[in-house]
FIFIVO-596944 format. One line per field, with one value per residue (C-alpha): residue number from 1; residue in three letters; x, y, z. Coordinates in nm, 2 decimals, decimal comma. Layout:
<recs>
num = [NUM  ...]
residuo = [ala  ...]
xx = [X  ...]
yy = [Y  ...]
zz = [Z  ...]
</recs>
This chain:
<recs>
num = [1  2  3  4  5  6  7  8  9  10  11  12  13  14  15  16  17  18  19  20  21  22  23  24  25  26  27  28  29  30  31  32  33  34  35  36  37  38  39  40  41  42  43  44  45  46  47  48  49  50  51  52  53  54  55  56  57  58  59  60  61  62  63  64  65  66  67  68  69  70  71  72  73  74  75  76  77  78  79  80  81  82  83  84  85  86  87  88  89  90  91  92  93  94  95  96  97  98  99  100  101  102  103  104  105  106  107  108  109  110  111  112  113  114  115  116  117  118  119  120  121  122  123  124  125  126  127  128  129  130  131  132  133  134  135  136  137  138  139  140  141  142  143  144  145  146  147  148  149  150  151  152  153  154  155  156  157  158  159  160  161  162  163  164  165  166  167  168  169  170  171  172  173  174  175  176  177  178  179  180  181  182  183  184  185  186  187  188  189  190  191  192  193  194  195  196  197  198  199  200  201  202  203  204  205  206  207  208  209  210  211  212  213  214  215  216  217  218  219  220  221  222  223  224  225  226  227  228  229  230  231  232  233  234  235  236  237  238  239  240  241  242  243  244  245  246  247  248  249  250  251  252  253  254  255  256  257  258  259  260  261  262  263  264  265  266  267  268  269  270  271  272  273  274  275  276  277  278  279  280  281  282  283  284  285  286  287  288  289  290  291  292  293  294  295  296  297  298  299  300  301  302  303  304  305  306  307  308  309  310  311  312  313  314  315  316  317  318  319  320  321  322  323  324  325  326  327  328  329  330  331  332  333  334  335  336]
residuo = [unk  unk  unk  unk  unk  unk  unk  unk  unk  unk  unk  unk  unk  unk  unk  unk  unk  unk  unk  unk  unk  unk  unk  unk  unk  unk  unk  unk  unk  unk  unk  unk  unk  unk  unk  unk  unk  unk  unk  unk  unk  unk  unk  unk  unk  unk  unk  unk  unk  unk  unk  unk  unk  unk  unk  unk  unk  unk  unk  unk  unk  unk  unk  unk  unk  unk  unk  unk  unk  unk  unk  unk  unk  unk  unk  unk  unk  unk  unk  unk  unk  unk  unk  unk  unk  unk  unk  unk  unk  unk  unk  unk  unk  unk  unk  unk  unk  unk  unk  unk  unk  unk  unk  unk  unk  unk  unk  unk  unk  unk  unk  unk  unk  unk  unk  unk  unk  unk  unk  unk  unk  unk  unk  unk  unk  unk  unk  unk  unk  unk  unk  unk  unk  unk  unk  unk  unk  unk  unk  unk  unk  unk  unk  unk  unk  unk  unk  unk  unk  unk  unk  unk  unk  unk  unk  unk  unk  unk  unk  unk  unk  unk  unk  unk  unk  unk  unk  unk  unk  unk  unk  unk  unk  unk  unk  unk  unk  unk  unk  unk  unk  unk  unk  unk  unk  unk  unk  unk  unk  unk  unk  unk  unk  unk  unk  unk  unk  unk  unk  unk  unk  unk  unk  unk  unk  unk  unk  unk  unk  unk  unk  unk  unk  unk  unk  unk  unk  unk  unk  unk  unk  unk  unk  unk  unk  unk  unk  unk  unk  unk  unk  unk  unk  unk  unk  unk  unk  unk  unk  unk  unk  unk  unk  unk  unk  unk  unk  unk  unk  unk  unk  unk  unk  unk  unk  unk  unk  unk  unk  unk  unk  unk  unk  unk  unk  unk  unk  unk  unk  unk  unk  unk  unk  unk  unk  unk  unk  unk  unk  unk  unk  unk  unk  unk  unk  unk  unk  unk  unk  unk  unk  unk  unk  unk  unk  unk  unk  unk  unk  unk  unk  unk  unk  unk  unk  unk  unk  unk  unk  unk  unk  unk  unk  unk  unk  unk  unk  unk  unk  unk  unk  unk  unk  unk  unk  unk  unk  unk  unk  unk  unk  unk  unk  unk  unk  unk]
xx = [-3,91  -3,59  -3,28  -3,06  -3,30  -3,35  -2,95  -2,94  -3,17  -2,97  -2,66  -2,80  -2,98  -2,57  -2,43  -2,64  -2,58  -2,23  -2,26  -2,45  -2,23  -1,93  -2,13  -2,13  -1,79  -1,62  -1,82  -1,50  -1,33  -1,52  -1,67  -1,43  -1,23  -1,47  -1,67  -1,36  -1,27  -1,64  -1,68  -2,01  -2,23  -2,19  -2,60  -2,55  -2,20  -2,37  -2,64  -2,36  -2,12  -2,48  -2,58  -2,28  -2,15  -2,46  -2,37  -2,02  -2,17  -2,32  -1,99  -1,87  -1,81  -1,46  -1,36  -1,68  -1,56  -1,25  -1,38  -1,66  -1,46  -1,10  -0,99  -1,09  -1,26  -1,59  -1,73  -1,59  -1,75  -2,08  -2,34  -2,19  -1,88  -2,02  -2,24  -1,92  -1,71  -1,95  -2,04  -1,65  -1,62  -1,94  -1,74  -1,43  -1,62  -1,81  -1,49  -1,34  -1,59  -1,62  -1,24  -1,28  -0,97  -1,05  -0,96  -1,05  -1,34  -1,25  -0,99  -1,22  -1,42  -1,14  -0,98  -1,32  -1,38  -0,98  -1,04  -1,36  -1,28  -0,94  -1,10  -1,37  -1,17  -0,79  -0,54  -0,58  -0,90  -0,73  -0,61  -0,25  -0,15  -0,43  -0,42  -0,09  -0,15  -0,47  -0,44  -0,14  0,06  -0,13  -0,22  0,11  0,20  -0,11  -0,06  0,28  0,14  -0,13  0,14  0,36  0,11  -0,08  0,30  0,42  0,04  0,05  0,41  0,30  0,01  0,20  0,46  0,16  0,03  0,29  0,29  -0,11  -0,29  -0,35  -0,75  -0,81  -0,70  -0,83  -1,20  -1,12  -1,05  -1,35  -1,54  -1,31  -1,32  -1,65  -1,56  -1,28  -1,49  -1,74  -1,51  -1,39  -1,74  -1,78  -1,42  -1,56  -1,88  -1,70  -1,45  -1,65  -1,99  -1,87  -1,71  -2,06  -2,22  -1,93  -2,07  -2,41  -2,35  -2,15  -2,42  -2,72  -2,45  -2,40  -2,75  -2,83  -3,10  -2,83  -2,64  -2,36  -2,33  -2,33  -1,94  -1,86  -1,76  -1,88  -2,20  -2,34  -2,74  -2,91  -3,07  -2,77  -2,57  -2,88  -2,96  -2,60  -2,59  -2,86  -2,79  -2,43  -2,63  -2,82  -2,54  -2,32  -2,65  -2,59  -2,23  -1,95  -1,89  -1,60  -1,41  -1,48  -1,37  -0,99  -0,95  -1,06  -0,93  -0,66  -0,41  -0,32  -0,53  -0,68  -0,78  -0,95  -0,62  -0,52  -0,85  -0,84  -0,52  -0,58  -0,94  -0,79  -0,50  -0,67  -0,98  -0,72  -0,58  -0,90  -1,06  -0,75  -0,75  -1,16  -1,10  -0,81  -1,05  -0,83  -1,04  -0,79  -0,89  -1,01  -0,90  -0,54  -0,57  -0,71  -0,63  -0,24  -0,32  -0,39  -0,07  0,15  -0,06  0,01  0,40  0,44  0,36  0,62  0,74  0,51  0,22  0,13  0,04  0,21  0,05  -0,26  -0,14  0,10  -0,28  -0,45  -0,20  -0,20  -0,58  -0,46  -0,21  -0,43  -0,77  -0,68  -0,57  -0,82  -1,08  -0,90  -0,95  -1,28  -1,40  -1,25  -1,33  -1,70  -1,70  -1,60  -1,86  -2,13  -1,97  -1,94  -2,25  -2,51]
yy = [-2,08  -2,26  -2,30  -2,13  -1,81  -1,79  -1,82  -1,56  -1,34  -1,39  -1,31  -0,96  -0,91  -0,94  -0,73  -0,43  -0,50  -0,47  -0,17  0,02  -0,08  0,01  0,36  0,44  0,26  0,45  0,79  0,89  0,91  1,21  1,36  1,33  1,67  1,83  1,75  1,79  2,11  2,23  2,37  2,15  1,98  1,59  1,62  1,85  1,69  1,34  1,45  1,67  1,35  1,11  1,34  1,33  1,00  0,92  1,13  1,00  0,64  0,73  0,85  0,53  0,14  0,10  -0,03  -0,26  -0,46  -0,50  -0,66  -0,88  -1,05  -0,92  -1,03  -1,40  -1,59  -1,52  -1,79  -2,03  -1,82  -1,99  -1,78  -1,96  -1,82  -1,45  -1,54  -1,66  -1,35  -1,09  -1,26  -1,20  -0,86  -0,77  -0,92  -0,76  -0,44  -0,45  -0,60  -0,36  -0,05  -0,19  -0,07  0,23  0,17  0,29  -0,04  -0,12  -0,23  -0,27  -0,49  -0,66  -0,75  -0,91  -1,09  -1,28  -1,33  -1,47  -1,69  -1,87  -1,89  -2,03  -2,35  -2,35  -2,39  -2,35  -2,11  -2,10  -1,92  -1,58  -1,33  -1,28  -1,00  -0,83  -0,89  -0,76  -0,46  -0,33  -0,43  -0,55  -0,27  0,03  -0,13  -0,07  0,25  0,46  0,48  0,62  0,85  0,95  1,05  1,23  1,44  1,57  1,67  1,81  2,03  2,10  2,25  2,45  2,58  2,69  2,86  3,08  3,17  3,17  3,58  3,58  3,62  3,29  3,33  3,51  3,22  2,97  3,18  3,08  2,76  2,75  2,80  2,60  2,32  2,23  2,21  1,93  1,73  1,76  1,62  1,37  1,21  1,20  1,00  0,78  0,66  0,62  0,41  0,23  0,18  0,03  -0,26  -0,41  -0,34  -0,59  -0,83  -0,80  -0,84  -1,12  -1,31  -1,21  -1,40  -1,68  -1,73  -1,72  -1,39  -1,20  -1,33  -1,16  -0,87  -0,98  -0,84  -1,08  -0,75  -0,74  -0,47  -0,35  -0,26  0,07  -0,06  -0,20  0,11  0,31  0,05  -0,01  0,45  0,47  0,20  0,38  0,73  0,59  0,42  0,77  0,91  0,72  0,76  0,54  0,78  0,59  0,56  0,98  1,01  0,81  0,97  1,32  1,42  1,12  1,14  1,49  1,82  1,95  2,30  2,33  2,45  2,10  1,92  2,10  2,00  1,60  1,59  1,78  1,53  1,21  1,29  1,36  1,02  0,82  0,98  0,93  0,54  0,53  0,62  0,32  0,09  0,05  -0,08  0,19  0,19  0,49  0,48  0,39  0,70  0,95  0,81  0,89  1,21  1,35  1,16  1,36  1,68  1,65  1,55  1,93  2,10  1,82  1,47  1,43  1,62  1,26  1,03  0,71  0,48  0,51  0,48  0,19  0,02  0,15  0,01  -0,31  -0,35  -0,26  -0,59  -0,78  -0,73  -0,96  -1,26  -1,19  -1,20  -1,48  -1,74  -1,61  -1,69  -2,01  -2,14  -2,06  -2,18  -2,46  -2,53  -2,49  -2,78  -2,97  -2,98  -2,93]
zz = [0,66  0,55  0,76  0,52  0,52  0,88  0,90  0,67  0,88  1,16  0,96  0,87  1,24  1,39  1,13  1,19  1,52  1,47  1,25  1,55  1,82  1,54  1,57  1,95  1,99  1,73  1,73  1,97  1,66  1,51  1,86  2,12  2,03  1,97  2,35  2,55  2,44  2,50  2,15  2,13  2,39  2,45  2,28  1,99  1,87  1,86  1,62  1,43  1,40  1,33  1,02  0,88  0,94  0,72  0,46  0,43  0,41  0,13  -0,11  -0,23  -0,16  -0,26  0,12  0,12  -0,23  -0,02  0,29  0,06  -0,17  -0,15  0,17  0,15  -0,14  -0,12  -0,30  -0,05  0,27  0,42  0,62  0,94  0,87  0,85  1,15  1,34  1,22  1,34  1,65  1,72  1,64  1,84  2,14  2,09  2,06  2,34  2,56  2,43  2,47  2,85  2,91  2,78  2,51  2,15  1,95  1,62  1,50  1,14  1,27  1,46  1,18  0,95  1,23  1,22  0,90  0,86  1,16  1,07  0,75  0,76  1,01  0,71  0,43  0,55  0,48  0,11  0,11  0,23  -0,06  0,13  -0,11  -0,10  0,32  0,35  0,10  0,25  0,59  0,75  0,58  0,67  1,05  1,10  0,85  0,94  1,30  1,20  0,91  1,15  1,45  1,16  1,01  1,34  1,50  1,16  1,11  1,45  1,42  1,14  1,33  1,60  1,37  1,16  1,56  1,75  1,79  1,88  2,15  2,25  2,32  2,00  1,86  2,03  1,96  1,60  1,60  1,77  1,50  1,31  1,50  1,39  1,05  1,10  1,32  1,03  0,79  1,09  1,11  0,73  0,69  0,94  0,74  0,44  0,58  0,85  0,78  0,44  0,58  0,74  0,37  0,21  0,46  0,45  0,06  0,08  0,29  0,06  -0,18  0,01  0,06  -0,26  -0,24  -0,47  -0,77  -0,87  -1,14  -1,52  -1,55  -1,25  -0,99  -0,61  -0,65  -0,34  -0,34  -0,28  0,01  0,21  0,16  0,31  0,65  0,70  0,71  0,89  1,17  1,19  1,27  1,51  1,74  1,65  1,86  2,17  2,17  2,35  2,65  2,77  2,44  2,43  2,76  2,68  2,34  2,45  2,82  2,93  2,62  2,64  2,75  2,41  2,33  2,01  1,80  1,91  1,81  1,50  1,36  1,52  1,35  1,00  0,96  1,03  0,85  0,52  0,54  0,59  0,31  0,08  0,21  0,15  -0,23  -0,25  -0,06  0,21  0,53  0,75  1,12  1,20  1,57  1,51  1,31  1,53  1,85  1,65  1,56  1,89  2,04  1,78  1,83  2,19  2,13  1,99  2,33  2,56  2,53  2,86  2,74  2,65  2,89  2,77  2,97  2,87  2,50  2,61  2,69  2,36  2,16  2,32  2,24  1,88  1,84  2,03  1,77  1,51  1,65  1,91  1,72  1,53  1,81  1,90  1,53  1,49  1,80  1,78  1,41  1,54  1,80  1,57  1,31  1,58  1,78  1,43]
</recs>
């Protein structure tokens, strides 16, 4: 076995490692309404969230051409600097997963990738435009968008109720509820477990098992599209308990009108930035929604300090991730 394919082996053994701890650390996104206001079980929404986090893996790869070749050149990355880039965002994540806080693991990703490959081949291997139109820009916009759009559907929500009796409603949204968190989990895999098929791609590239399409465009194979869904499913199933536990019960007190309208709004927006290829971070999105959900019943309903924390895990990802990149990019040049 050459030293280029076992690098290569290892490159794909850390990114479906990084896809299934993307899967438990992120499930909150699509689950955690759904648990805390008892409409399912911690067991059966795990399996609900897992089946259809699959099935949204499997509607397009618009946001994996993005993080394969449109964030950085991708015939200047290496294998070590994919190896380098996950091992990063598998750090983060679990770090990260550790305090409970719901950060982003998209994020994550592309701060290692920018980081090991800027040390690799310096700063002119990034794409900026394409960096500050399909990342920078909305990791700052879509926590907004997300905020505006759960507080305004919310709002309109509690205008169309406001005269019923408030458990005949909340009996329907019941049964409602498990519709949005249905179309929360399949947002999630078509934004999410995309970005770990760009970079598995983008190493069967660089290691020269793959040669690119005739026409010269980033194709992804069949087969990574289905192990990339399936490894998400299976870290959905063993769900980050923590992460459900901050997003669900410690922002604000949900009932399942208020899950409902947090689950419907973000799932709109990461679908819409899916078919753009926009690599949105779920959880900025989400965790957003519920804030602005919650900002609709009293200013305190919220409980800022906890979001005070989650949004400092949210600046801190990139260059985070950055340094931890680069640095170990840089141990690896040096001592082989």
């Amino acid at each position: 076995m050459t030293i280029t394919l076992l690098i290569l082996i290892s490159v794909i053994i850390v990114a479906l490692i990084f896809e299934y701890i993307n899967g438990f650390h992120d499930c909150a996104n699509a689950i955690a309404t759904v648990v805390s206001t008892k409409v399912l079980s911690p067991k059966q929404a795990v399996f609900y969230a897992a089946f259809l986090e699959f099935i949204g893996a499997l509607t397009g790869t618009h946001v994996a051409k993005t993080i394969g070749n449109g964030i950085v050149d991708g015939d200047m990355i290496t294998l070590s600097v994919i190896f380098c880039a996950l091992l990063a965002a598998v750090i983060w994540n679990l770090f990260t997963w550790f305090l409970g806080l719901p950060s982003s693991s998209s994020h994550a990703l592309i701060g290692g990738l920018l980081g090991a490959a800027i040390v690799k081949a310096g700063f002119g291997v990034v794409h900026i435009l394409t960096l500050m139109e399909k990342v920078i820009i909305p990791m700052f916009t879509s926590p907004i968008i997300g905020f505006a759009a759960g507080f305004l559907f919310m709002l309109g929500l509690i205008w169309i109720f406001y005269k019923s009796n408030p458990q005949v409603v909340n009996k329907k949204f019941r049964k409602l509820q498990l519709i949005s968190s249905g179309l929360m989990a399949i947002s999630h895999g078509s934004n999410d477990a995309q970005k770990t098929m760009g970079i598995i791609t983008l190493a069967l590239l660089s290691g020269g098992i793959l040669n690119k399409a005739p026409s010269g465009d980033f194709e992804i194979p069949v087969y990574v599209i289905i192990i990339c869904a399936l490894t998400m499913a299976a870290g959905t199933m063993n769900g980050g308990w923590k992460i459900i536990k901050t997003m669900g019960h410690k922002i604000i007190k949900l009932k399942p009108i208020h899950g409902f309208a947090a689950e419907t709004s973000a799932a709109t927006i990461i679908l819409t930035a899916s078919h753009f290829g926009i690599p949105l971070s779920t959880t900025h999105v989400i965790s957003t929604a519920i804030m602005g959900v919650g900002s609709t019943l009293h200013a305190n309903s919220v409980k800022w300090r906890i979001v005070g924390n989650i949004i400092t895990a949210w600046i801190l990802t990139i260059p985070a991730c950055m340094f931890i990149s680069a640095f170990t990019y840089y141990v690896i040049e040096y001592i082989f």
